[in-house]
C-alpha positions in Angstrom: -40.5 -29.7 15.1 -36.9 -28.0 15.8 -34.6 -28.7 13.5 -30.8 -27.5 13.4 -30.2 -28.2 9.3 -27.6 -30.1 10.6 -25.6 -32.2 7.3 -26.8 -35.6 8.7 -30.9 -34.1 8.9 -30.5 -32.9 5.2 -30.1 -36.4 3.5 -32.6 -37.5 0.8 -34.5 -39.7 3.0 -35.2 -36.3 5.5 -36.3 -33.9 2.6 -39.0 -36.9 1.4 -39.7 -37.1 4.9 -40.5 -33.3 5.3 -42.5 -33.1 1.8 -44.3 -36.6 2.7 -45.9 -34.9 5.7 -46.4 -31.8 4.7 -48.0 -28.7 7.2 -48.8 -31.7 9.4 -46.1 -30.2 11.8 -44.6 -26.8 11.9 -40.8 -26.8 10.8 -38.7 -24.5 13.0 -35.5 -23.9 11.5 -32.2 -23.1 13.6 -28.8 -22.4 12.4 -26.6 -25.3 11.7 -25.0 -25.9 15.1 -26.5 -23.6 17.9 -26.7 -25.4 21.2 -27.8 -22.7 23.2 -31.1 -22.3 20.9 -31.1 -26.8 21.4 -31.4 -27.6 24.7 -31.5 -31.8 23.8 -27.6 -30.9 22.6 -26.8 -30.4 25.9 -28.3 -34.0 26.8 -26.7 -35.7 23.9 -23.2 -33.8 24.7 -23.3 -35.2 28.5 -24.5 -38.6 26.9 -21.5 -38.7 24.6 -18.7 -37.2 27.0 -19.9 -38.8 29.8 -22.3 -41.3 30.7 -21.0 -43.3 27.6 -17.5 -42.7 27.4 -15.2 -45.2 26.9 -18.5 -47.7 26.5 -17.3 -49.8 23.6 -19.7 -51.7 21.8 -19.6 -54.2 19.1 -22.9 -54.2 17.5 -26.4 -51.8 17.6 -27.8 -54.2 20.0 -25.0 -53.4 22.2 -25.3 -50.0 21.8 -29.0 -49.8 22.2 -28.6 -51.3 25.6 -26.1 -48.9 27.0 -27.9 -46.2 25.6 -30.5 -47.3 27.3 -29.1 -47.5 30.7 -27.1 -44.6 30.2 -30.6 -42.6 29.9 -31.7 -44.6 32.9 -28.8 -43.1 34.9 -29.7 -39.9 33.4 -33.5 -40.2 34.4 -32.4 -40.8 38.2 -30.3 -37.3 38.2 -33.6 -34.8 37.6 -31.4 -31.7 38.4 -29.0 -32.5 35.5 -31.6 -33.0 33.5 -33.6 -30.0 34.5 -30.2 -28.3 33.5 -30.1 -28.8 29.4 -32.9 -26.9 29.5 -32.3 -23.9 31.9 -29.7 -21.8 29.5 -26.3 -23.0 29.3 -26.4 -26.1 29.8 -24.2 -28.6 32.5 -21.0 -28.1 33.9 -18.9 -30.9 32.7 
């Protein structure tokens, strides 16, 4: 497992988490924000700036959904995908 230390993946319920399973994964530490070393930033950035963007929505359900489609949209555009993973990232 990759994980970036970021302040939100260091909460109580994360460190019981991590001691719950034990060595049944290896823990791969990264630096707190370091995109280029996390290529599913990349996604999450283009998610965020772009295929949700002005998307309001008034409840988790709602949100699910367009998250939902948004990654739909994202599935149907393999070279933008292939791109979070090929260095740095999309072109926005």
């Amino acid at each position: 497992m990759i994980w970036d230390g970021s302040p939100i993946h260091r909460c109580a319920e994360v460190g019981e988490f991590l001691a719950e399973i034990g060595r049944a994964i290896h823990l791969e530490v990264l630096p707190l924000y370091t995109p280029d070393l996390n290529p599913v930033k990349w996604m999450w950035k283009h998610l965020k700036m772009v295929e949700l963007s002005n998307q309001p929505c008034l409840d988790l359900e709602m949100l699910h959904m367009e998250l939902r489609l948004a990654l739909g949209r994202l599935y149907d555009k393999p070279k933008l995908s292939q791109s979070f993973f090929e260095g740095a990232g999309p072109t926005l």
